[in-house]
NUVOMI-914273 format. One record per residue (C-alpha): residue number from 1; x negated, y, z negated. Coordinates in Angstrom, 3 decimals. Layout:
+-----+----------+----------+----------+
: num :        X :        Y :        Z :
+-----+----------+----------+----------+
: NUM :        X :        Y :        Z :
...
+-----+----------+----------+----------+
//
This chain:
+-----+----------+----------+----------+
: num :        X :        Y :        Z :
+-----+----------+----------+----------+
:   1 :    0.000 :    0.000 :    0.000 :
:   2 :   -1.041 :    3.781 :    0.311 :
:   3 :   -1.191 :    5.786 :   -2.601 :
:   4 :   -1.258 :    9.768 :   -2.520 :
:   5 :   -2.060 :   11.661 :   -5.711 :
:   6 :   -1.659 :   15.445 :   -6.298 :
:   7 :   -3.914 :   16.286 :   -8.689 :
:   8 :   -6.115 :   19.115 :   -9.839 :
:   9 :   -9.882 :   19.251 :   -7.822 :
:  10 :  -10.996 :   16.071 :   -8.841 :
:  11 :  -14.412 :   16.982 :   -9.555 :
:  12 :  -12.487 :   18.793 :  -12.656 :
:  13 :  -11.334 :   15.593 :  -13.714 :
:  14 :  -12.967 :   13.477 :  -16.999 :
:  15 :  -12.750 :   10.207 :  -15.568 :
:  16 :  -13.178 :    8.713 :  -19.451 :
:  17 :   -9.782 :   10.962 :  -20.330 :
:  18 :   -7.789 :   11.504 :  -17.557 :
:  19 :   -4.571 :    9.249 :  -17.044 :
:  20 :   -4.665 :   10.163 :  -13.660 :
:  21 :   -7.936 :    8.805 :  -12.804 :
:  22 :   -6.415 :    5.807 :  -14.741 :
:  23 :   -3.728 :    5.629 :  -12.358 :
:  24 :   -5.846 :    6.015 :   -9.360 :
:  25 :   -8.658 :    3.029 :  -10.598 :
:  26 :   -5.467 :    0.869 :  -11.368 :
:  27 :   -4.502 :    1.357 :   -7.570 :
:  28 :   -7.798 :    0.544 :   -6.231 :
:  29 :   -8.514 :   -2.133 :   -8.306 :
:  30 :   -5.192 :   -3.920 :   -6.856 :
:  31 :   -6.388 :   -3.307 :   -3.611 :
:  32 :   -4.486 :   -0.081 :   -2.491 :
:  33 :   -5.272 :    2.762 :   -0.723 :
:  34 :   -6.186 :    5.999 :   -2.349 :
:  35 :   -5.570 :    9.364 :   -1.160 :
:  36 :   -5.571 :   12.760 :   -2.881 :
:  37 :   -4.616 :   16.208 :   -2.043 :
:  38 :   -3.703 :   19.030 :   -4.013 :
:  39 :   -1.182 :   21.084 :   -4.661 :
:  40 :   -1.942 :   24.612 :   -2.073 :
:  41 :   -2.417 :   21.548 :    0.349 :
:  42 :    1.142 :   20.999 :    0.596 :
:  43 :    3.839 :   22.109 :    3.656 :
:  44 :    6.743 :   21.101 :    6.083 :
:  45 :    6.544 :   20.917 :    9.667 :
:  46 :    9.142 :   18.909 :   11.899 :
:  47 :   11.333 :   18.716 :    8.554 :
:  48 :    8.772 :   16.756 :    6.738 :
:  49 :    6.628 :   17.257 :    4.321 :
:  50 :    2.750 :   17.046 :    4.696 :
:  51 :   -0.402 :   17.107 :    3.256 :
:  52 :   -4.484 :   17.680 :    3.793 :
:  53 :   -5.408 :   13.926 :    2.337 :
:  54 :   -8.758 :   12.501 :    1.973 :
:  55 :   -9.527 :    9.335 :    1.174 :
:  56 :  -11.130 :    8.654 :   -2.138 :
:  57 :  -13.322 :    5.553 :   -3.603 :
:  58 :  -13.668 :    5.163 :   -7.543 :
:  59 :  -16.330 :    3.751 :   -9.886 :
:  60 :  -13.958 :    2.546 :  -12.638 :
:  61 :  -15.643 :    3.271 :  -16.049 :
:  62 :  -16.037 :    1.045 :  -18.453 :
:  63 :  -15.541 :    0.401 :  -22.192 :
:  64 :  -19.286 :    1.105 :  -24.316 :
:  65 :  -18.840 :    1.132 :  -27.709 :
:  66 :  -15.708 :    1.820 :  -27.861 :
:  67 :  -15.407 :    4.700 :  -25.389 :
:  68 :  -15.860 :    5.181 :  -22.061 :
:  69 :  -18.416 :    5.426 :  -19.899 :
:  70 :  -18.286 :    6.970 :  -16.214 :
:  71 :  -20.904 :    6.329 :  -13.739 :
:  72 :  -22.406 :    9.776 :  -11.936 :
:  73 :  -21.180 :   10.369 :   -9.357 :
:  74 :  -17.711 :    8.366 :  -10.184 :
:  75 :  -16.281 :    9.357 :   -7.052 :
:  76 :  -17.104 :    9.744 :   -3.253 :
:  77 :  -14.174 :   11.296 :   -0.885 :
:  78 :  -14.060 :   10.868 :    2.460 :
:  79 :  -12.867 :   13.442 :    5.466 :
:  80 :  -10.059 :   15.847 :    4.978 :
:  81 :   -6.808 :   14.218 :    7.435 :
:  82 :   -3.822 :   15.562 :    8.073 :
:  83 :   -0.858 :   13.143 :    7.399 :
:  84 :    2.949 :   13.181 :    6.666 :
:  85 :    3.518 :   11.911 :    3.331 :
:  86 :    6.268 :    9.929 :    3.998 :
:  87 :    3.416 :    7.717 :    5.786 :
:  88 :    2.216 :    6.500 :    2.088 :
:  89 :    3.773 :    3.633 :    0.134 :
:  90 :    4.226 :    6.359 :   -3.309 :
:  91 :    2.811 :   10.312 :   -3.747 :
:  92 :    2.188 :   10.905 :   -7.345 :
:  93 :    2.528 :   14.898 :   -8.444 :
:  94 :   -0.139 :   14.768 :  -10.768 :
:  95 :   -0.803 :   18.527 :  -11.155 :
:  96 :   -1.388 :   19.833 :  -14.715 :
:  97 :    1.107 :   22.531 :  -16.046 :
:  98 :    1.719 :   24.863 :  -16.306 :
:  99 :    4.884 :   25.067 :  -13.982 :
: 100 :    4.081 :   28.567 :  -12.102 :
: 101 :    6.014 :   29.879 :   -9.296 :
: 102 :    3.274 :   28.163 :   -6.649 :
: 103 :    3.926 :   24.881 :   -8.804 :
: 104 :    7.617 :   24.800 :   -8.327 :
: 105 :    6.955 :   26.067 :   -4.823 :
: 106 :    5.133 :   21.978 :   -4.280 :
: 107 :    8.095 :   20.994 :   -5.311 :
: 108 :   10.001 :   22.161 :   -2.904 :
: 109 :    8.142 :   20.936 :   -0.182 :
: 110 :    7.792 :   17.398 :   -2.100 :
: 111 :   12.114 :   17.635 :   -1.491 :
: 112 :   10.783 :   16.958 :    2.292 :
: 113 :    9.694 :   13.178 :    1.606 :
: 114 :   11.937 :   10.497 :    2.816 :
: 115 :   13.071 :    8.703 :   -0.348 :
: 116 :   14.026 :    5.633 :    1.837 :
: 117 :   10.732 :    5.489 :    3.145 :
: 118 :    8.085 :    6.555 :   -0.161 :
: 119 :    8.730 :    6.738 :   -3.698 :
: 120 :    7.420 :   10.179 :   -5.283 :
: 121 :    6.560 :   10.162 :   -9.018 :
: 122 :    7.988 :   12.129 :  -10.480 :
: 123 :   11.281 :   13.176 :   -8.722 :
: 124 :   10.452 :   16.962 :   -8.023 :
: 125 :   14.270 :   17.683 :   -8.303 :
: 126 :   13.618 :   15.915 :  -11.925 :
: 127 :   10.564 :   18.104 :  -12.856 :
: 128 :   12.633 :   21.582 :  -12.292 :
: 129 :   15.133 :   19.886 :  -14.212 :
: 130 :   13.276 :   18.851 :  -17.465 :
: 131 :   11.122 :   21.606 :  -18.955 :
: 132 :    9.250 :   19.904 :  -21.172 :
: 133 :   10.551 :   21.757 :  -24.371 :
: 134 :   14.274 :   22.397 :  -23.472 :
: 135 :   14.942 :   18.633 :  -21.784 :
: 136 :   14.558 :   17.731 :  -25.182 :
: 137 :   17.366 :   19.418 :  -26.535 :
: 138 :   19.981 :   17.307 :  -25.315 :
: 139 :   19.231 :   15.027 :  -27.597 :
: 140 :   19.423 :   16.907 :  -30.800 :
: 141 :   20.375 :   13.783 :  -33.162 :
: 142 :   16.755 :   12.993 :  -32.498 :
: 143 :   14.639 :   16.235 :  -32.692 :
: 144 :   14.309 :   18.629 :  -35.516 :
: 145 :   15.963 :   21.916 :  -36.177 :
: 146 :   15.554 :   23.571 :  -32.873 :
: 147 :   16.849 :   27.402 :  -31.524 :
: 148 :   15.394 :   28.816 :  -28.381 :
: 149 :   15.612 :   33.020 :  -28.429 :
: 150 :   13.341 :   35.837 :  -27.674 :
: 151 :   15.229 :   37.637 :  -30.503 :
: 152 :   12.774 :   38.703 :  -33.240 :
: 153 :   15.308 :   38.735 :  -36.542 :
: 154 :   16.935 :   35.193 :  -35.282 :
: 155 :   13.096 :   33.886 :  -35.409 :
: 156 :   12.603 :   35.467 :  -38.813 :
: 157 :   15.818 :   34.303 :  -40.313 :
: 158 :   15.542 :   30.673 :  -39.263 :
: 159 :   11.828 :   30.608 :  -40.846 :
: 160 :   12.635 :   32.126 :  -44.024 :
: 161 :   15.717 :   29.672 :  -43.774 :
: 162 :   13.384 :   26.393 :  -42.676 :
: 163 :   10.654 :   27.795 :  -45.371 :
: 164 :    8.430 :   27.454 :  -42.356 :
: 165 :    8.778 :   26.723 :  -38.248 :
: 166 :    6.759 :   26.207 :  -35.647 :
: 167 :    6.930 :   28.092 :  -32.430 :
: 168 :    6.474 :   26.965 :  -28.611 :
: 169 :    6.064 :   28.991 :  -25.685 :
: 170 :    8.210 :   27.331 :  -23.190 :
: 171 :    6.130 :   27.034 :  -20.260 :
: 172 :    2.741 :   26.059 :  -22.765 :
: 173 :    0.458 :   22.874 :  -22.083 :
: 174 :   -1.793 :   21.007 :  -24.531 :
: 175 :   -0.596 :   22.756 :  -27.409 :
: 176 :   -1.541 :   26.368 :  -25.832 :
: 177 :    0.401 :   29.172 :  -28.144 :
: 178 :    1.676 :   26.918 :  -30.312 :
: 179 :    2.283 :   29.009 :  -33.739 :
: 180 :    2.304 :   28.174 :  -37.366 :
: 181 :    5.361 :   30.232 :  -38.511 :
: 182 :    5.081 :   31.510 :  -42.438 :
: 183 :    8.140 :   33.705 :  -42.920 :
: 184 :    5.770 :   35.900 :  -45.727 :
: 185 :    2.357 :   36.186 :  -43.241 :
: 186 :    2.509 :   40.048 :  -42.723 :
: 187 :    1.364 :   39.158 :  -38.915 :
: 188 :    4.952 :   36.995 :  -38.499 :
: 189 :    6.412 :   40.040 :  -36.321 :
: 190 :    3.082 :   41.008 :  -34.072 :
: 191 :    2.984 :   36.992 :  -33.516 :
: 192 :    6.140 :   37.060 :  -32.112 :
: 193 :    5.548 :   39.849 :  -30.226 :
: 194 :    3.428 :   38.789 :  -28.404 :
: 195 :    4.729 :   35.101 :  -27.632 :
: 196 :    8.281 :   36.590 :  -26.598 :
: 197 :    6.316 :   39.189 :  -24.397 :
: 198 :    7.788 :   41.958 :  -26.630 :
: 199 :   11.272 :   40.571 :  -26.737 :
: 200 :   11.261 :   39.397 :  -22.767 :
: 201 :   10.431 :   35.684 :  -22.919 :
: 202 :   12.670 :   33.414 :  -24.787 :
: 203 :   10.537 :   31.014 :  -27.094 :
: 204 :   11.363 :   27.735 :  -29.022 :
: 205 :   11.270 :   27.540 :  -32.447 :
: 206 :   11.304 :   24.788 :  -34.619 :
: 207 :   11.548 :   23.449 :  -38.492 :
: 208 :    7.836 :   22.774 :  -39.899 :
: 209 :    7.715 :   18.663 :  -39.676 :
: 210 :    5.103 :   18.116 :  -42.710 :
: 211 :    4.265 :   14.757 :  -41.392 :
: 212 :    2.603 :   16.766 :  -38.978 :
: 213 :   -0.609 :   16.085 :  -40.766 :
: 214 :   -0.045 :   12.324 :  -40.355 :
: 215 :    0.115 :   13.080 :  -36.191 :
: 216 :    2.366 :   14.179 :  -33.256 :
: 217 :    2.466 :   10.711 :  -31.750 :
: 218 :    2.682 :   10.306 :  -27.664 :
: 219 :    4.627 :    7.146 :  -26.274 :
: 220 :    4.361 :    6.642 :  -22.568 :
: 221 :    7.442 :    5.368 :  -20.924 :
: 222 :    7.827 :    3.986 :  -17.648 :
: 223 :   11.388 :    3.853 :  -16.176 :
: 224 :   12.703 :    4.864 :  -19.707 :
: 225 :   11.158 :    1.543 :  -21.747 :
: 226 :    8.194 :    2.599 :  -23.868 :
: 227 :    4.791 :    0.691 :  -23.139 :
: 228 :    1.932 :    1.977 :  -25.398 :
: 229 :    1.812 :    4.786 :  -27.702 :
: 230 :   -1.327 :    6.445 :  -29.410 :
: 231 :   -1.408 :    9.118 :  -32.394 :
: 232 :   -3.614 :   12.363 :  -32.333 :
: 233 :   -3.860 :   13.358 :  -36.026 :
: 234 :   -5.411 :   16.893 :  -36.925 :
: 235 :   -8.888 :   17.574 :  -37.959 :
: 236 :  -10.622 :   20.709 :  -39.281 :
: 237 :   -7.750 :   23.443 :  -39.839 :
: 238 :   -5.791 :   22.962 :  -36.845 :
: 239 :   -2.181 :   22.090 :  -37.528 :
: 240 :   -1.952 :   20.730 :  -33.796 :
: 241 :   -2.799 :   17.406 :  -32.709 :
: 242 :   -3.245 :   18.013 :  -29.470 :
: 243 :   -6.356 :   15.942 :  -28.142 :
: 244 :   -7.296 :   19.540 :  -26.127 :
: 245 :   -7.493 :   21.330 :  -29.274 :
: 246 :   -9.844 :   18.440 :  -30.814 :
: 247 :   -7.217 :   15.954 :  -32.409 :
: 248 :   -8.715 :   12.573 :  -33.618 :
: 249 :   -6.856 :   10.231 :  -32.202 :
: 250 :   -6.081 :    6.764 :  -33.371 :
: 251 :   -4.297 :    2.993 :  -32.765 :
: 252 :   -0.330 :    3.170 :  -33.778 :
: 253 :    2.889 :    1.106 :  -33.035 :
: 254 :    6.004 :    2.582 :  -31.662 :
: 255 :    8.230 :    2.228 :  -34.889 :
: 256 :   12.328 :    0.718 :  -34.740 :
: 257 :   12.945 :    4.765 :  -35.172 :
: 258 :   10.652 :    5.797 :  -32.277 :
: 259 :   12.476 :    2.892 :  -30.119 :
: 260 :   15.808 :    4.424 :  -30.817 :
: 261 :   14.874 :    7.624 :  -29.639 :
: 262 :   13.403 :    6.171 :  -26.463 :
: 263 :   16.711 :    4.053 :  -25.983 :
: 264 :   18.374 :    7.760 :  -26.334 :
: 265 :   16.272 :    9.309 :  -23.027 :
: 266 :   16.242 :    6.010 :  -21.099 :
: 267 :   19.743 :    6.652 :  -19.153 :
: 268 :   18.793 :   10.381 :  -18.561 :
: 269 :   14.840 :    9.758 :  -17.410 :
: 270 :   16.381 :    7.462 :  -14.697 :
: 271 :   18.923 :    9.563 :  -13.507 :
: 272 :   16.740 :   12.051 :  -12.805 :
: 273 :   13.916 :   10.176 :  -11.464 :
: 274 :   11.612 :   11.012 :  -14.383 :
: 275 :    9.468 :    7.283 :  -13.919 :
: 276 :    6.155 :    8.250 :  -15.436 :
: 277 :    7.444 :   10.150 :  -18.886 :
: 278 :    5.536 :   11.241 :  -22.268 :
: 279 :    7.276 :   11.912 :  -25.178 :
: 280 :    5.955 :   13.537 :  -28.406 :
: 281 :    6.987 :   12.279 :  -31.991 :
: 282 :    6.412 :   13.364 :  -35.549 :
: 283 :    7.833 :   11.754 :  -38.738 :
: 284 :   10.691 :    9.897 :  -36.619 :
: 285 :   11.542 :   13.418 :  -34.490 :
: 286 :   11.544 :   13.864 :  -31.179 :
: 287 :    9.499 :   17.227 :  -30.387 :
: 288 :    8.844 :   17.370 :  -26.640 :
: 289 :    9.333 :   15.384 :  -23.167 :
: 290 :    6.206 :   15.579 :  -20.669 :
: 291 :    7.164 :   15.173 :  -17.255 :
: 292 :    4.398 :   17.008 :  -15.150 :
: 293 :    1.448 :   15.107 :  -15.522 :
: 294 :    1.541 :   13.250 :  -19.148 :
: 295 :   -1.759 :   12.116 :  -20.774 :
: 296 :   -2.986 :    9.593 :  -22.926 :
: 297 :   -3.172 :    6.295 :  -20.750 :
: 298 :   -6.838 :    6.246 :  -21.140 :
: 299 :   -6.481 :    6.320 :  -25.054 :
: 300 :   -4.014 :    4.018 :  -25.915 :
: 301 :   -5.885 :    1.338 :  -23.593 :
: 302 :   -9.458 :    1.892 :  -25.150 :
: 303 :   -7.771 :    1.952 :  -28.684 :
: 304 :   -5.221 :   -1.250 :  -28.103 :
: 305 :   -6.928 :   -3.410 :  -25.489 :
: 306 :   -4.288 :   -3.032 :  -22.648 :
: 307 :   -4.151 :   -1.769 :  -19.397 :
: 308 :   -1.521 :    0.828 :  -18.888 :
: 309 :   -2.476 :    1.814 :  -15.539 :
: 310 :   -1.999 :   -1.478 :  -14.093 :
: 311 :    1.089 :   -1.645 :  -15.357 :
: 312 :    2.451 :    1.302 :  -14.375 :
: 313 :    1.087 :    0.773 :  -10.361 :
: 314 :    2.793 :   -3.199 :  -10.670 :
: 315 :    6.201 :   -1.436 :  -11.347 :
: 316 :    5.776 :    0.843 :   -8.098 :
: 317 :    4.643 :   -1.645 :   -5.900 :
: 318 :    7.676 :   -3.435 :   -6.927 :
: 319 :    9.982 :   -0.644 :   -7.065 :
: 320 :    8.890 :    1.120 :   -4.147 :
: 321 :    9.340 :   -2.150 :   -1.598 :
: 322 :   13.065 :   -1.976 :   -2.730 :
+-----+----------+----------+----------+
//
């Protein structure tokens, strides 16, 4: 089969991090073909969508002491081509948040693939759909106390009501903005300021989970049914997790709770094409759903001996030759 990724320049890429690198080796490895292209690469002629594609041959890394280790160079591309992407088996939008006007613009053109003919992961009507803080609110039995407003007295009434919230810019990545709300810090209003854009952009706010400090857990799901799951747990004084801003990050089981929750999206995810899915989970509560290019493959396989990105490219060779 032929495989087209959309990814960032992949010489940005850590190939020991990177889920889709993961993805890519996974494809190889099962004897696929691998093509990449990027984003500004994108565009329609003849009412179909196309791409600049080269070809691309991996070194898969391998597991040294319990991390990995990439070869150098790890990669070798060949000459720029250019094709009609309904000509590949499945085109993976891979790009990294955030979702700008130029991002939602890809989408767009991605609309111009032939579903009958190549399956794209993930649905690019799915990705405008599910912002990856306000998807989540649909499912409020399963997330904390959540408002969304660019009001400045809402904010400060539900932290002094909460005792203290956390607040989310909602177009952030990798825990980018993400605020520590203490209704008595004499910089509450300036912080808010700023995140709202002076009162323009509407943020999301959210009840302080203290089992923060335990980790902000991230279960992958494919097709809705969660296969591996990995916890980044803070370190220094950061109250995030995130693994960008340095969380430790260790083995963990997706809990009877976590299951539920999971059980929750499952009906929506497929409906709206969302195959390749993240979700983020602290103390039993949903916080977030990543749909643009979720992370973490490479983790939960060093950390619980499995291969997640074999997995994943099984189900779309299966799925996308039905």
């Amino acid at each position: 089969m032929k495989f087209a990724f959309i990814i960032d320049p992949i010489d940005r890429l850590d190939p020991g991090h990177d889920t889709s690198v993961a993805l890519m080796e996974a494809a190889q490895v099962l004897g696929h073909e691998i093509w990449i292209t990027q984003a500004n690469q994108l565009g329609v002629m003849e009412g179909r969508a196309f791409a600049f594609l080269q070809p691309v041959q991996l070194v898969p890394v391998e597991l040294q002491d319990g991390r990995w280790v990439a070869a150098n160079p790890w990669f070798k591309v060949g000459d720029r081509v250019q094709r009609f992407l309904d000509e590949m088996d499945a085109v993976f939008m891979r790009t990294d948040p955030p979702v700008t006007v130029p991002y939602l613009y890809a989408t767009y053109i991605l609309d111009y693939i032939n579903p009958e003919k190549t399956l794209v992961v993930n649905s690019p009507k799915g990705i405008r759909t599910a912002n990856e803080k306000m998807y989540a609110l649909q499912f409020a039995e399963a997330m904390p106390e959540t408002i969304v407003t660019l009001d400045k007295q809402v904010i400060r009434e539900f932290a002094e009501r909460q005792g203290a919230a956390v607040l989310k810019p909602l177009g952030g990545k990798a825990g980018e903005g993400v605020l520590f709300l203490d209704p008595g810090d004499r910089n509450f209003n300036s912080m808010v300021e700023i995140s709202t854009h002076q009162g323009v952009m509407p943020v999301m706010v959210q009840t302080y989970l203290p089992d923060a400090k335990l980790g902000d857990k991230r279960i992958i799901l494919l097709h809705g049914e969660p296969i591996g799951a990995v916890n980044r747990i803070p370190t220094g004084q950061e109250f995030r997790g995130n693994m960008a801003v340095g969380g430790a990050v260790a083995p963990t089981e997706i809990t009877d709770r976590e299951r539920e929750i999971c059980a929750q999206l499952a009906p929506f995810l497929r409906r709206d094409g969302l195959i390749f899915v993240g979700i983020d989970v602290i103390g039993g509560y949903l916080t977030e759903v990543n749909v643009t290019s979720p992370t973490g493959i490479r983790e939960i396989d060093r950390l619980s001996g499995v291969n997640l990105g074999r997995q994943v490219i099984e189900w779309i060779v299966e799925n996308a030759r039905n």
